[in-house]
N, C-alpha and C positions, 0 to 999 in steps of 0.2 A: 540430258535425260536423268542423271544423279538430282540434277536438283527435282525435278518433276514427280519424282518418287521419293524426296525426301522424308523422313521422318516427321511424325507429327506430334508425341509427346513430350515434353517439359524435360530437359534433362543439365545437370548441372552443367557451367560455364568449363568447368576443367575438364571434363571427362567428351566434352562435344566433338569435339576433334579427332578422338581415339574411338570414340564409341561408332563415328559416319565411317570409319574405317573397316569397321567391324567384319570380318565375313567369316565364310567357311565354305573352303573347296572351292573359293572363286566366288560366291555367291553371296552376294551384297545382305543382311539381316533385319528383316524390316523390326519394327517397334517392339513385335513379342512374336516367339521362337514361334506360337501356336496361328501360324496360316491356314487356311481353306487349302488342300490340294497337299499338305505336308501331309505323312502318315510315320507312325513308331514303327519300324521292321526288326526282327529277328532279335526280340523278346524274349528269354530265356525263361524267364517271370510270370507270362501272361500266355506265352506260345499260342500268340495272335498279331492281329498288324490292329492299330488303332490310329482311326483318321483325327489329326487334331484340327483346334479351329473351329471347328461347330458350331461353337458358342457363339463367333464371332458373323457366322453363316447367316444370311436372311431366307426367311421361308420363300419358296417361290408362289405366287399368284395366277399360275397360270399350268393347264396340265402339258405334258409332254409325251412323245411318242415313245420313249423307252419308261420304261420303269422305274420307280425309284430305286437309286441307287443304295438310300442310306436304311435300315431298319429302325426300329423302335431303338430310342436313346439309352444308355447303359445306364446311366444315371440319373436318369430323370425320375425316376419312379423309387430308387432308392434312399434318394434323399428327400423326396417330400414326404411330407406328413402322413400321407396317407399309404405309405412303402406297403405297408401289413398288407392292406387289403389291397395292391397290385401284387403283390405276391401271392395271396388267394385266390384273385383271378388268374392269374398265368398258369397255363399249362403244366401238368407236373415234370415233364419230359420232352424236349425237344424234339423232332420228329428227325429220322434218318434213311438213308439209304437202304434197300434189303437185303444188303451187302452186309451193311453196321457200319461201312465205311468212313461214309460223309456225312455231317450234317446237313440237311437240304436248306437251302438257301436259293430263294426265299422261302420258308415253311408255307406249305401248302395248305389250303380251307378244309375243314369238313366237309367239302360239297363236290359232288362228282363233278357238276358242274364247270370247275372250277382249272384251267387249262391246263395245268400240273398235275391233276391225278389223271390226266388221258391218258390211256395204256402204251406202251412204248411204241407199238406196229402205228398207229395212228399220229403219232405226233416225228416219227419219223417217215412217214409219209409225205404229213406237210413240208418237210424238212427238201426232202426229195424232188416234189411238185414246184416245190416254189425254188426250188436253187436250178431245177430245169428252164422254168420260163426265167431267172435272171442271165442265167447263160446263155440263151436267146438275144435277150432284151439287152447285155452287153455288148453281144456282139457288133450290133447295129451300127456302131459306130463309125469303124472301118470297111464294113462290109461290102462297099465298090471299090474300096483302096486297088486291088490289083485289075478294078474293070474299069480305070477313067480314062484311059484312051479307048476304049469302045465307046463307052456316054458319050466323048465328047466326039466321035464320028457319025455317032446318032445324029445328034443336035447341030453340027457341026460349028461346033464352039470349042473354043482352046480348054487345055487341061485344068490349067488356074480357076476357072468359069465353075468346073465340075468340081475340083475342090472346096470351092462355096459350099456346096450341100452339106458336106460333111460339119463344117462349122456353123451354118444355120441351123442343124441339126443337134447338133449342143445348142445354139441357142434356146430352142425347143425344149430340153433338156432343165436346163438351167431353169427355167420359164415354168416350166410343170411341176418342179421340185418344191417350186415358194408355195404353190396350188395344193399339190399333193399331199403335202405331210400337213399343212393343219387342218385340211378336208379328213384325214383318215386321225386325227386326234378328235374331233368332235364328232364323225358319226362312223366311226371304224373302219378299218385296213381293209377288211373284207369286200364291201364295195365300190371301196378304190380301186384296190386290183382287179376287179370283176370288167367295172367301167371301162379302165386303162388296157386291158385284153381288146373287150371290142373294137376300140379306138385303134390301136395298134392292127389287127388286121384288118380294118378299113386302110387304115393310113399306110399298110404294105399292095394291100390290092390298087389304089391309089398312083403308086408308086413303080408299079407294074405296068400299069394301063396308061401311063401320064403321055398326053399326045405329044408325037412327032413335031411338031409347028405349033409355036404357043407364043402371039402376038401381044398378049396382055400381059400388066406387072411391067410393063416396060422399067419401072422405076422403084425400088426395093428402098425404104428411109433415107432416101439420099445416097444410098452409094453404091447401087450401079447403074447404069446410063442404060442396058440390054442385057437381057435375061429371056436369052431362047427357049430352055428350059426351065422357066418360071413354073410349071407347073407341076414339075418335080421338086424343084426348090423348097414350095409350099407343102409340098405332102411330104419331106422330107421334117420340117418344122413340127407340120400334127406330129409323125410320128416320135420325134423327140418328147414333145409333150407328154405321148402315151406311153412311151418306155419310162417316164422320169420316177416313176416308184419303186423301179428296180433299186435306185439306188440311196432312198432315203426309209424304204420303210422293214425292206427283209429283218435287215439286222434287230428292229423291235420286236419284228416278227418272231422271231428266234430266242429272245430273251423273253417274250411272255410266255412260250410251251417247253423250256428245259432249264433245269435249275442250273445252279452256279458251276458247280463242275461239271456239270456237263454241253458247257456251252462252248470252250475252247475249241474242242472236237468240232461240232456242231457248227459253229463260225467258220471253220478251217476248209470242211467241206463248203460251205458257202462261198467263200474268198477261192478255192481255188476253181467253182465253178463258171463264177462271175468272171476269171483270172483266164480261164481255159474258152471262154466265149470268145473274148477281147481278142485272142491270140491262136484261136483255131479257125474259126466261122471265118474268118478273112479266106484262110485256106480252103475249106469248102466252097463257098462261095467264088473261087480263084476255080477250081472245078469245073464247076457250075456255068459261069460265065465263059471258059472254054469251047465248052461242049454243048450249050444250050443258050446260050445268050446273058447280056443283065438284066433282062427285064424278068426271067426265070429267078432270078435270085429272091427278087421281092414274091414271085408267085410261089415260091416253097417255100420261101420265109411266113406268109400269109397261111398255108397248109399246118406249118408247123405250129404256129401263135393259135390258131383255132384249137389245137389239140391238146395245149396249155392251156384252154379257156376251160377243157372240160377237166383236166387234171387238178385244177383251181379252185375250180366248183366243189368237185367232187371231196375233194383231199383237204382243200384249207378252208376250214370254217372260220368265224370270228374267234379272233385270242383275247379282245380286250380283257382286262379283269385288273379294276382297281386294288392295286396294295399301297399308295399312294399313304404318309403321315399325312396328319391335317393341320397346317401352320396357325400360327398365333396370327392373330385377327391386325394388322398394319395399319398404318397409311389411313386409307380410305375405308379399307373395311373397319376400323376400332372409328367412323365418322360413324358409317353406319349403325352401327352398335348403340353409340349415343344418339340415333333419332329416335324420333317417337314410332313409337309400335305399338298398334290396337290388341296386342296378345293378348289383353284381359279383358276385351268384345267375341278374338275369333280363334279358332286355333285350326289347324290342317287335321284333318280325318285320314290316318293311315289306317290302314289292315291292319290287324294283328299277329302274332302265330298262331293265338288261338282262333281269331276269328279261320284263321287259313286250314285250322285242319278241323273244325267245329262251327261251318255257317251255321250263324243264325234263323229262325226260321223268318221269312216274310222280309228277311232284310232283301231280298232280289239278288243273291250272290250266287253264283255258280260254281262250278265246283274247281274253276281251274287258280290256278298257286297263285295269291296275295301276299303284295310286299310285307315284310315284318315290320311292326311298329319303331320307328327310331324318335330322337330328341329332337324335337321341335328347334329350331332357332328363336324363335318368338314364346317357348316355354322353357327354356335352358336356367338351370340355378346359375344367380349370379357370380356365385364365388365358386371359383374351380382348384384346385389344388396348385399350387405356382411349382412351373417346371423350371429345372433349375440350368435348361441348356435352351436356349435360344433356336425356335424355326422347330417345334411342334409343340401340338396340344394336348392336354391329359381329359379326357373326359370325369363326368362324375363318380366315376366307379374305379378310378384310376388306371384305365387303361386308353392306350391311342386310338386313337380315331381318325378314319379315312379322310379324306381332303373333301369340304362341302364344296358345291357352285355345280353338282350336276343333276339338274332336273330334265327329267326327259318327256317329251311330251306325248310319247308312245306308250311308256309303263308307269307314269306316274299320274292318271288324271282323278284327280279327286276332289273334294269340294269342303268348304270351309259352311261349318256348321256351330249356330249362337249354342245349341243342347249340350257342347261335348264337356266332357268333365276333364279332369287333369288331378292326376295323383300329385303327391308330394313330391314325388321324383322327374315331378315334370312330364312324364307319359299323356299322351289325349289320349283317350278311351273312344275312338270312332262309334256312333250309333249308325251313322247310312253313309254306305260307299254309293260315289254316282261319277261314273264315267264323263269326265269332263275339262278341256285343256286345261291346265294349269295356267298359263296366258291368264282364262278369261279371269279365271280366281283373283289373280294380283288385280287386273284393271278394277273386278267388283271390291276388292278391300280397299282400293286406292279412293273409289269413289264413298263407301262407306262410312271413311275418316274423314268429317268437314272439319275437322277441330284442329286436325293438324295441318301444318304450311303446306306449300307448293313444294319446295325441298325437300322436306317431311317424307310426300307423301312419295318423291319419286325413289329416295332413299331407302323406302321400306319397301316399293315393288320391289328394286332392287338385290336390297335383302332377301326375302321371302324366291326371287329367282335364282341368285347364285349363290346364295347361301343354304340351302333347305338341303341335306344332305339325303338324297332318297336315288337312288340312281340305279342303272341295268345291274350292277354286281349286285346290288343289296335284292330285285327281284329274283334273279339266279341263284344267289345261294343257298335262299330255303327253298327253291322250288325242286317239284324231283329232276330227276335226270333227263337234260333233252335225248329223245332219239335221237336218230342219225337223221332222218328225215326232217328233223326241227332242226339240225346243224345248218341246215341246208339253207335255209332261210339268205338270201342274198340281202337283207334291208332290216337291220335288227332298232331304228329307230337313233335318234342322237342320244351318243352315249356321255356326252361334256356339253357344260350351260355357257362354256366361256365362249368370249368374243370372237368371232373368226377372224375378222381384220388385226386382232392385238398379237393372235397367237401366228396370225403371215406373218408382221414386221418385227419378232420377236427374235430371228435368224439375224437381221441387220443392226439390231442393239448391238451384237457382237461385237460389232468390229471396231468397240469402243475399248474392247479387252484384248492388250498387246498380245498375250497366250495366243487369244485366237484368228489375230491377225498374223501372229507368224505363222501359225497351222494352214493357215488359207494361202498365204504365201508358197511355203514348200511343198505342199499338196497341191497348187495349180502347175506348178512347173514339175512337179510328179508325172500326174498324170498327163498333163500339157503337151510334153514335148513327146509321148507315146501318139498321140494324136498328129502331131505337127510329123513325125515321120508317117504316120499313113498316109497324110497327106503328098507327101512327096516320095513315096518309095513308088509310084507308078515313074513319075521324071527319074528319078536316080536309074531304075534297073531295067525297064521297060524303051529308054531312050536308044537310040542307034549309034550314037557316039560313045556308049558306054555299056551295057551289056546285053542290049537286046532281050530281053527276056521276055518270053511268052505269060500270060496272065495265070496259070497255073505254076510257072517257076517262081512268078513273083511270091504268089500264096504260101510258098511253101518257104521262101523267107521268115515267114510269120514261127516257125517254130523258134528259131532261135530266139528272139524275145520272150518266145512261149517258157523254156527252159529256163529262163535267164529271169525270168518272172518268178517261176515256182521257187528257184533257190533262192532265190533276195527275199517272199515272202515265210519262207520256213527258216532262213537265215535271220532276219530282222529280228525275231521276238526272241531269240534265244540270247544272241552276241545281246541287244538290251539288254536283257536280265541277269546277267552276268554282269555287266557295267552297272544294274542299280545296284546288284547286292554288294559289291565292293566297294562304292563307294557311300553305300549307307553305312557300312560297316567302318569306312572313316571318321565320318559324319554323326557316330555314337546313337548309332542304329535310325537315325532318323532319315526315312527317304525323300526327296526335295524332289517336284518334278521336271525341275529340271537339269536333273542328270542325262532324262533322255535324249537332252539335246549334244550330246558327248556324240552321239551315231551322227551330227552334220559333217564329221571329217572321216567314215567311209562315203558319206552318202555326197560329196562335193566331191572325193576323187573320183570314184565310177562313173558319177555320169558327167562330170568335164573330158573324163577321158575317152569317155563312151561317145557325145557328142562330136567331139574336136577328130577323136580317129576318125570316125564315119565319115563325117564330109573331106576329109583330109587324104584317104585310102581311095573315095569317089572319085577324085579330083586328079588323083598320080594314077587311078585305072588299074591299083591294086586286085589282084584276085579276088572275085565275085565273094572267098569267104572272108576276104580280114571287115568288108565294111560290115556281112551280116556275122562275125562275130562282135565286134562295136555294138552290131543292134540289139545284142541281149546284153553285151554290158549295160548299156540303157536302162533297157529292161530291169534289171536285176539292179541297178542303184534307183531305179525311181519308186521299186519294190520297198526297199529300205526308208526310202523319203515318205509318201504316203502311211507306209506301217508306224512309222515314229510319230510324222505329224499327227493322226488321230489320238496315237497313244498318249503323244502330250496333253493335248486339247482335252480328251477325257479324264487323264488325271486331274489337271489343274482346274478343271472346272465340273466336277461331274455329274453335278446337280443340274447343268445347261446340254450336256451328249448329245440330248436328240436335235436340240438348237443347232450347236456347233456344227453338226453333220452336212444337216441342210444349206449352213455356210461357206463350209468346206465346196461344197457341191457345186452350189450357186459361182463362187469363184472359178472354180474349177473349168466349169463349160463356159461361163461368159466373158468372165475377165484374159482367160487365156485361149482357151479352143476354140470362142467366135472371132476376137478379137486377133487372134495370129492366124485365123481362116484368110482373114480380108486382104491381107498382103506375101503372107511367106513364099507359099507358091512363088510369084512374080519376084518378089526376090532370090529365091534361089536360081530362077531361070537368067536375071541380070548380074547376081555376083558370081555365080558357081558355087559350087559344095563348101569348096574348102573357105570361104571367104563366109560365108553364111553360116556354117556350122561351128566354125571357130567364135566367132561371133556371139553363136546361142550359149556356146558354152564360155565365152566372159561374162555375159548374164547370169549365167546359170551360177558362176562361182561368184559373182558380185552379192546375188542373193542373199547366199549361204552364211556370207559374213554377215548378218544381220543375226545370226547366230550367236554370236561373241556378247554384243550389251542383252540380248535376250536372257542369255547364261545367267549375265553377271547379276541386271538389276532384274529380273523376272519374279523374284520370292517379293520383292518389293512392290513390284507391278501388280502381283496380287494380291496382294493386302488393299493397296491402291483401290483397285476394282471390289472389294468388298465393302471398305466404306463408302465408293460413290454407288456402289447398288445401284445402278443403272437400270439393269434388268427389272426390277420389284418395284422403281419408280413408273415407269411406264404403263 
């Protein structure tokens, strides 16, 4: 692995030897001190953190479902040529909290519009709405855990059988997630989650109603032979699907309507209501099933999702709103660039600001808000001011500019007209706006141009489609204020011109980057084995060999991991930050991300030992509480596991987060929750507790060691991963 990460610049014969030695704090040194994912901490000087390696950063190609992480470049604007007049454009005064407290980050639009100036009661609302329906929709998981010896009296099929559901259901999961987040990147969150409600209480009522006797599905992709309840099976899959946005899109959600400090808070309520789903609804549900059946579970499950559907509506409007730099033109787009373009036949007819508050007469306009005039890509000056950091653009006026490639074909239709004039500055001057796809415009300039090739000509659709930067934020900001009744709108048209299929497979690039293969790693056995005990806590406590318990005793097992959860998640991010800041302070202020991987040696003892006691206490018929105290040590180390791995993953990459998430995800439900569906059960009935849980937890610690070279060559590994740019090649 040392050599696969080795260095790649030139360096003398004598010093080769001493230099591959090189480290600090364990951690191997790749070529130059300045990596992607390093940041300067506890600056005396500057009393700031600054992310280095930027320079070395590629712009990304492709939008993502959180926000950009990085702002306007510190330098870029100050050392080119044209510093003066980007300091005359900038703001006199950064904008603040009404406190004076914070600086707001990210600095908010002049436009109501704009999701950050929403008034506190309304964007804690959506805050509220939407952490209720994820509490729901977490739940789901477990949610027959303490009723699978009724299912499976229903059906009259063994317990292992009914445990299927549970991990088809993650497959469902895993399956909606690849679906879900680049569906809500190209036409917004808000229809996604609108869709995935309805879906969801179908797929509960479904689930409810699923007949007694169910002959068909005889055969599930090869691997089961008989599936009584095949048709629960299936509606247990939809409903996986429909819950899958629970867990890849909230957290954007949350980061497009509250600023930087006030998101920790905001998260925290998120995570532990998502955390309190997982670890309560089992118990209700354990109630539930008692006293009224399992099939009632799903029917007030169904009750409840509908009433999410109108909290939804009501309370979460669209957040989109591009803050998005706009990258230097790469690859394929600088081919583009150099094709031929008819810009000096045709130019795009935008609105103006003036035309927007001063229609013309006879021009057919009416009175409601047109886009404001922007810079053509086909009338752009050639020469731009050279940025002097790598992965953004300076426009002509020296300031940045949004990321091009979103043309919408909702609020953009406009029509290419031979009349229009063009200042110096590159501006069209529109004479007639005429409602018309954008589509047909590129086919008619395609056909236009006979002079130019075949290549030429697809080149420049091309261009003219995901390059032409006119997009929902640019109609929003100068328009007035939506009502609340326009918030309402469930269908606000596609808000991203990019590819849907590039932006699905953009998740699986990943796992080309060690970072985020370990993240995927100790994040599915995180969350993994919380699942893989649902799965078996009906056999462990519910059996007559060992403690008999009724389906409301079982339920109420569930708090101890519930507890054991909340501490490991409120414990994880502190015990971290103490371990970064000391050993940045080693490190001569500089934080490496992977310091955070120092928390693998609590996060390897609690849950080997959490594991290993359980089945181990199960096994000798220990007191009912030693094995459910084991079940929150679990808990509470997997707490740890999960909170580190993302934290890694987004340090070290965090320009990819909303990627990575989706990753994490995808592993998470397939590779381990469907995958250890298919057998554990059946194993744990032919070895017993202790022989099976000992087991998971030599797994669980075999893993962990993969910890160790992560550590050591990771700073290296990421470098690595910057020049093969993987992601920006695709």
């Amino acid at each position: 692995m040392a050599r696969f990460f080795s260095r790649k610049a030139p360096e003398p014969p004598g010093k080769k030897e001493q230099s591959a030695r090189k480290s600090h704090l364990g951690i191997l040194s790749a070529d130059t001190d300045e990596v992607p994912g390093s940041v300067i901490l506890l600056s005396s000087a500057t009393k700031r953190n600054e992310p280095l390696g930027l320079q070395h950063a590629h712009a990304r190609t492709s939008s993502s479902s959180l926000p950009s992480p990085y702002g306007p470049p510190r330098s870029a604007s100050a050392t080119s040529r044209n510093s003066s007049k980007s300091r005359k454009n900038r703001p006199p005064q950064t904008k603040r909290s009404k406190d004076g407290k914070f600086v707001l980050e990210p600095q908010p639009e002049d436009s109501a519009n704009d999701p950050l100036n929403w008034n506190q009661f309304r964007r804690d609302a959506a805050l509220v709405s939407l952490g209720f329906y994820c509490m729901v929709g977490g739940g789901m998981t477990p949610v027959l855990a303490a009723g699978f010896n009724n299912v499976a009296q229903t059906y009259d099929v063994s317990v292992p059988q009914v445990a299927l559901t549970t991990g088809l259901y993650m497959l469902g999961l895993g399956l909606g997630s690849v679906v879900a987040s680049p569906t809500a990147i190209l036409w917004g969150k808000r229809p996604v989650y609108l869709v995935a409600i309805v879906l969801f209480c179908a797929a509960s009522v479904w689930c409810a109603f699923s007949p007694n006797c169910e002959s068909t599905f005889q055969s599930l992709t090869g691997i089961l032979t008989e599936i009584p309840d095949a048709s629960l099976v299936v509606a247990r899959v939809v409903q996986g699907i429909a819950v899958s946005p629970v867990e890849c899109l909230p957290s954007a959600t949350v980061a497009e309507i509250f600023f930087l400090h006030e998101r920790a808070y905001r998260l925290g309520i998120y995570t532990l209501l998502l955390l309190g789903g997982k670890n309560l609804i089992p118990l209700v549900s354990a109630v539930i099933v008692q006293s009224l059946g399992w099939r009632w579970v799903f029917k007030i499950v169904a009750i409840v999702v509908a009433f999410c559907f109108f909290l939804i509506f009501f309370c979460v409007p669209e957040t989109f709103w591009d803050r998005t730099p706009r990258p230097h033109a790469r690859g394929r787009s600088s081919k583009r660039a150099r094709s031929h373009s008819p810009g000096a036949r045709h130019r795009f007819h935008l609105p103006s600001a003036q035309s927007h508050r001063h229609p013309a007469e006879g021009s057919g306009l009416d009175s409601q808000p047109l886009t404001p005039s922007h810079i053509s890509p086909l009338a752009t000056p050639r020469r731009l001011p050279k940025a002097h950091r790598v992965g953004f653009a300076i426009d002509a006026e020296g300031t940045e500019t949004a990321p091009a490639g979103s043309v919408d074909q909702d609020y953009f239709k406009v029509k290419f007209d031979e009349t229009t004039s063009t200042t110096d500055a590159g501006y069209s001057s529109p004479s007639q706006i005429v409602h018309e796809d954008v589509e047909k415009q590129v086919t008619r300039l395609s056909a236009e141009a006979p002079s130019a090739s075949e290549n030429d000509t697809h080149a420049t659709s091309d261009q003219v489609s995901e390059s032409f930067s006119v997009r929902y934020t640019d109609f929003y900001r100068e328009a007035p204020q939506k009502s609340y009744v326009q918030s309402l709108k469930p269908w606000n048209g596609r808000l991203v011109k990019d590819k849907w299929i590039k932006v699905m497979i953009r998740p699986f690039i990943l796992f080309a980057y060690p970072a985020v293969l370990w993240s995927s790693l100790v994040y599915a056995l995180a969350v993994g084995w919380l699942i893989v005990l649902s799965e078996s806590v009906a056999e462990v406590y519910r059996h007559g060999d060992t403690y008999h318990f009724t389906a409301l005793q079982v339920g109420l097992v569930y708090i101890s991991p519930f507890v054991g959860g909340v501490l490991g998640t409120a414990v994880a991010g502190k015990i971290s930050d103490l371990i970064v800041r000391f050993m940045a302070r080693k490190n001569d202020g500089v934080y490496e991300p992977e310091f955070r991987l120092i928390m693998a040696i609590p996060i390897s003892i609690s849950t080997v030992i959490g594991l290993m006691g359980f089945g181990w206490s199960v096994e000798e018929r220990d007191n009912w509480v030693v094995p459910t105290v084991f079940f929150g040590v679990i808990s509470f180390g997997c707490s740890l596991a999960s909170t580190t791995a993302v934290t890694f993953v987004v340090d070290s990459y965090r320009q990819y987060a909303g990627e990575a998430l989706v990753t994490l995800n995808f592993c998470k439900n397939i590779l381990h929750g469907f995958v250890f569906s298919l057998f554990f059960t059946h194993w744990l009935q032919a070895s017993g507790p202790k022989d099976t849980f000992v087991a998971v937890g030599g797994i669980q610690l075999g893993c962990m060691l993969f910890s160790i070279p992560m550590y050591i060559y990771g700073k290296r590994a990421r470098m690595w991963t910057v020049r093969k740019n993987f992601m920006e090649k695709f």
